[in-house]
C-alpha positions in Angstrom: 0.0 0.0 0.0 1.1 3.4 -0.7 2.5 6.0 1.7 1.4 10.1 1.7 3.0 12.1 3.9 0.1 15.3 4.2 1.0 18.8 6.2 -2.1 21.0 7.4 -4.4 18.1 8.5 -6.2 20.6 10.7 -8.5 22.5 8.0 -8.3 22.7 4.1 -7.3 21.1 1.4 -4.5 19.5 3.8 -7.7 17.2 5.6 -9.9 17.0 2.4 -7.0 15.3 1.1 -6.3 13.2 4.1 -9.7 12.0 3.7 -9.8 11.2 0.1 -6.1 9.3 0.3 -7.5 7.1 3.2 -10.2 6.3 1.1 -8.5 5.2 -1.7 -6.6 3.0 0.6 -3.1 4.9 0.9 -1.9 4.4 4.1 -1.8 8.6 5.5 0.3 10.3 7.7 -1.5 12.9 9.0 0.5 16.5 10.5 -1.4 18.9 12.6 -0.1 22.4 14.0 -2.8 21.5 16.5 -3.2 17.6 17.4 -6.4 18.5 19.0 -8.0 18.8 15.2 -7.0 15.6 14.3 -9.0 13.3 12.1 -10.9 10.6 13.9 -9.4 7.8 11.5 -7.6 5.2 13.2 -6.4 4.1 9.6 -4.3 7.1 9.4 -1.0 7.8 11.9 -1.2 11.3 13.1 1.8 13.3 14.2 2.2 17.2 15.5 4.0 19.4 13.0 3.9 23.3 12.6 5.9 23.7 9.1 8.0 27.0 10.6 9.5 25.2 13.3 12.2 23.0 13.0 12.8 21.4 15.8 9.2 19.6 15.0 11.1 18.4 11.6 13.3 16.9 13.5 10.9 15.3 15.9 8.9 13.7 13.1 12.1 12.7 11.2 12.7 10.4 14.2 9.3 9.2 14.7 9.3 8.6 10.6 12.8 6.6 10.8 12.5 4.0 8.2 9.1 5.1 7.1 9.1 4.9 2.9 7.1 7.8 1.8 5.4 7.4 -2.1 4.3 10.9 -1.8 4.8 14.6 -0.2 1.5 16.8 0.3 
C-alpha cells in the first residue's frame, strides 16, 4: 500500500485530502499544528508538526525513521 505524507491536517485542502487518500486506501500520515483537530481515523497515523519550526522536523524525522514515503503533500 502506498504512503502520503500530508501537512495541514487541521483545516483545508491539507484534511480533504487526508480524507480522500484514506479512502482510496493509501496508508496517510496525518500532521497537525494542533493535534487537537485531528482526524478521527484510526487508519491514518497522526503526528504534530507546525511547518516554521524546526525542531518539529526533526521530531517527526525520528518518529518517521525507516518510514518509505510514495508521496509529499
Amino acid at each position: 500500500m502506498p504512503t502520503v505524507l500530508i501537512t495541514g491536517c487541521d483545516t483545508g485542502l491539507g484534511r480533504e485530502f487526508a480524507h480522500q487518500y484514506a479512502a482510496a486506501g493509501w496508508s496517510v500520515l496525518a500532521t497537525y499544528r494542533d493535534l487537537s483537530t485531528r482526524l478521527a481515523d484510526p487508519t491514518m497515523r497522526h503526528f504534530a508538526l507546525d511547518v516554521t519550526d524546526f525542531a518539529q522536523f526533526a521530531a517527526l524525522k525520528s518518529q518517521l525513521e525507516g518510514t518509505p514515503i510514495d508521496l509529499l503533500l
